[in-house]
C-alpha positions in Angstrom: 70.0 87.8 24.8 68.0 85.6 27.0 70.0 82.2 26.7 66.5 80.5 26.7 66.1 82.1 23.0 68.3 78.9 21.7 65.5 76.6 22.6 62.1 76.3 20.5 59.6 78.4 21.3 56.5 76.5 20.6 53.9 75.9 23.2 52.0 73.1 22.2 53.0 71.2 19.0 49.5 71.8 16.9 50.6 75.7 17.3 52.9 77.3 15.2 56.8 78.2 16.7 57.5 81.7 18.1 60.6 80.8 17.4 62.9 77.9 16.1 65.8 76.1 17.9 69.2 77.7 17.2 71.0 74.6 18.8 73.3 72.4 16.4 74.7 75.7 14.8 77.6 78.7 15.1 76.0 81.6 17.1 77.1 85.3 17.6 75.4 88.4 18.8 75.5 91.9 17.2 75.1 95.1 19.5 75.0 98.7 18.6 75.4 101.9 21.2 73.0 104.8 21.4 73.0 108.4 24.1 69.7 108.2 25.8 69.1 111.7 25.0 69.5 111.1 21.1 68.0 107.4 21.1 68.0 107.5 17.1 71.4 107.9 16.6 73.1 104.6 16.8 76.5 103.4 16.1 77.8 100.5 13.9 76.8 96.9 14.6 79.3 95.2 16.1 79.1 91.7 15.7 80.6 89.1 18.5 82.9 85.9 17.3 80.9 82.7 16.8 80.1 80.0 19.5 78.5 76.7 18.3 76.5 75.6 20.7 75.4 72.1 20.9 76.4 68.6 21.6 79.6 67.2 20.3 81.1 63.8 20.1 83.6 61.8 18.6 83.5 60.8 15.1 84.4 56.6 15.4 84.5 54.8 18.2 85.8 51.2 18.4 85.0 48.4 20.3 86.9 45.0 20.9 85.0 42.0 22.2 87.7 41.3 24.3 87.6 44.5 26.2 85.2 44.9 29.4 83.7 48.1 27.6 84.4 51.4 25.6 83.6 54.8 27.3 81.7 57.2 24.8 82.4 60.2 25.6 80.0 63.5 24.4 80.1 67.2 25.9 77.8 69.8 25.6 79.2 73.5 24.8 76.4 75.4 26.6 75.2 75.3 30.0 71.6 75.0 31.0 69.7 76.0 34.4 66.6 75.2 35.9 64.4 77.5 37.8 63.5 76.2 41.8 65.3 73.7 43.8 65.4 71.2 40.8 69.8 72.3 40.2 70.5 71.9 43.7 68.6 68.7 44.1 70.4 66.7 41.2 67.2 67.2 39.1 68.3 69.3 36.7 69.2 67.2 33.1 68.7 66.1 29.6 68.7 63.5 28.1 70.0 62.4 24.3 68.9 58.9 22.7 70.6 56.6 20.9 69.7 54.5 18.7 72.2 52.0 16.1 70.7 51.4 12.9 72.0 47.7 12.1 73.9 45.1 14.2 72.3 46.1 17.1 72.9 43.1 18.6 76.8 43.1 17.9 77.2 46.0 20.5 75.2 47.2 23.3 75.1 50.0 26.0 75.7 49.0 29.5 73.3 51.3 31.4 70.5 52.7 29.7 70.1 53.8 25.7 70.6 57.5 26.1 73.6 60.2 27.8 72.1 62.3 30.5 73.6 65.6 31.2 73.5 67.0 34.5 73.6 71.3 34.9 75.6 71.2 38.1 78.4 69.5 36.2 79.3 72.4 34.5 83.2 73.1 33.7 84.1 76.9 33.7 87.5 75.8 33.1 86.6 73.0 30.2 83.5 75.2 29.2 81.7 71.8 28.6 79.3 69.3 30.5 80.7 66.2 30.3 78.9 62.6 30.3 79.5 59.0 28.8 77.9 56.3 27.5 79.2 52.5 28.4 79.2 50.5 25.2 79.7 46.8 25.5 80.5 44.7 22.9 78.6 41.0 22.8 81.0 38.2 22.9 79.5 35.5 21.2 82.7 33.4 21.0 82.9 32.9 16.9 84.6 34.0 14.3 82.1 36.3 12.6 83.7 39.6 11.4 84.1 42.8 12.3 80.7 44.6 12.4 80.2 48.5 11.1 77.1 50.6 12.4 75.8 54.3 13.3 75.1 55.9 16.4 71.8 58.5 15.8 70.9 60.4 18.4 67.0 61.1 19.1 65.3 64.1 19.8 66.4 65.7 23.1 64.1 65.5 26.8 65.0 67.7 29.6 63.2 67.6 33.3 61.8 69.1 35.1 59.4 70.6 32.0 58.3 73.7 31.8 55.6 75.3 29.1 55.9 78.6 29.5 59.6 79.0 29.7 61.6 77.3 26.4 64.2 74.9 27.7 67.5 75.6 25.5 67.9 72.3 24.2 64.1 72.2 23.4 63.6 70.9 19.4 67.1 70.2 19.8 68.4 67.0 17.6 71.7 66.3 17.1 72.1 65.9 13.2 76.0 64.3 13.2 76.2 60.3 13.9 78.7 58.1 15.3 80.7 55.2 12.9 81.4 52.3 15.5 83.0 49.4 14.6 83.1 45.7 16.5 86.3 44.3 16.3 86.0 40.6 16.7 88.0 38.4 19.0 87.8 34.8 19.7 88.4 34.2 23.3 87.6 30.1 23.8 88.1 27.2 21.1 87.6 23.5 20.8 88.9 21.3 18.0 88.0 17.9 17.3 89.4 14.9 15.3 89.3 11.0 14.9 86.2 9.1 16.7 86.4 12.1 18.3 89.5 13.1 20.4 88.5 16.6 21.6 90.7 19.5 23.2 88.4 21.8 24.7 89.6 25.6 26.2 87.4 26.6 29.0 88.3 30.0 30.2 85.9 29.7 33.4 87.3 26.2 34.9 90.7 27.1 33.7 90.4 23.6 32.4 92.6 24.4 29.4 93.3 21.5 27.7 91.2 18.5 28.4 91.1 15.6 26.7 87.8 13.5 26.2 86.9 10.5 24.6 83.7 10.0 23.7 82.3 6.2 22.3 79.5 6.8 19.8 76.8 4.1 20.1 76.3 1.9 16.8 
């Protein structure tokens, strides 16, 4: 089996599939033996153990606002080639989307909003591509909650592109999502009383605990 049968098979998307993707599921193969000479007689199918092939990922991933970031981590069960020069020149990738579906403003990723895989990164002793996604939590300094959300992936781009030859991770969407939670963390304060007397914690002048007066006109 032609690995490039797990991609869709679909030339242009006004035409109807040759074929579907088989990514994001359990795959096997069945074979059966046959003499030459006697071509219809064939043995029993024998069928292979199952393989899912597709991307995989953690299920929750938390991020605290006093950390620098959280390392995503997803891994891809299948490897993927690329006809020419475009392997050996670093060319050779896909890319997965994300998208969060509320608080998108609690949480952010450092780099750009999508994991690229590359083909020469290939394990043969992990049997996985590896890659990461840098998320960074906003710290906005106030006392607002932890925030829940959902990772969702988009549908799947691969370079370079090629029409007549189905990419395997072609019509390829991850259908799992990620829960990520925000946990909140208060890193300056200032507290006031009287006309006011104000102690102030600045983190970036190391000013800890400075004491100001301030006269209020009238």
């Amino acid at each position: 089996l032609d690995a490039s049968h797990l991609g869709l098979n679909q030339l242009y998307p006004t035409l109807p599939a040759t074929w579907p993707s088989k990514m994001g599921k359990a795959i096997s193969c069945q074979v059966r033996s046959y003499w030459e000479d006697t071509p219809d007689v064939k043995s029993e199918w024998r069928q292979s153990n199952s393989y899912w092939a597709g991307i995989e990922a953690e299920d929750v991933a938390v991020v605290d606002e006093s950390a620098d970031f959280y390392k995503l981590e997803l891994s891809s069960t299948v490897p993927f080639v690329c006809r020419g020069g475009a392997q050996r020149a670093g060319q050779c990738y896909v890319d997965v989307p994300l998208a969060f579906d509320a608080y998108e403003d609690d949480v952010s990723v450092a780099d750009a909003c999508h994991v690229r895989f590359y083909a020469d990164k290939w394990s043969h002793a992990d049997h996985r591509i590896r890659a990461d996604a840098i998320l960074v939590a906003v710290k906005d300094g106030q006392w607002d909650g932890n925030k829940h959300m959902v990772i969702n992936f988009g549908q799947i781009t691969h370079a370079p592109v090629t029409f007549n030859i189905p990419h395997i991770f072609h019509g390829y969407k991850p259908r799992f999502n990620i829960q990520v939670r925000t946990v909140d963390s208060i890193e300056a304060t200032c507290t006031c009383s009287g006309d006011p007397h104000c102690s102030t914690f600045d983190e970036l002048t190391r000013n800890w605990r400075l004491q100001l007066h301030v006269i209020v006109p009238g």
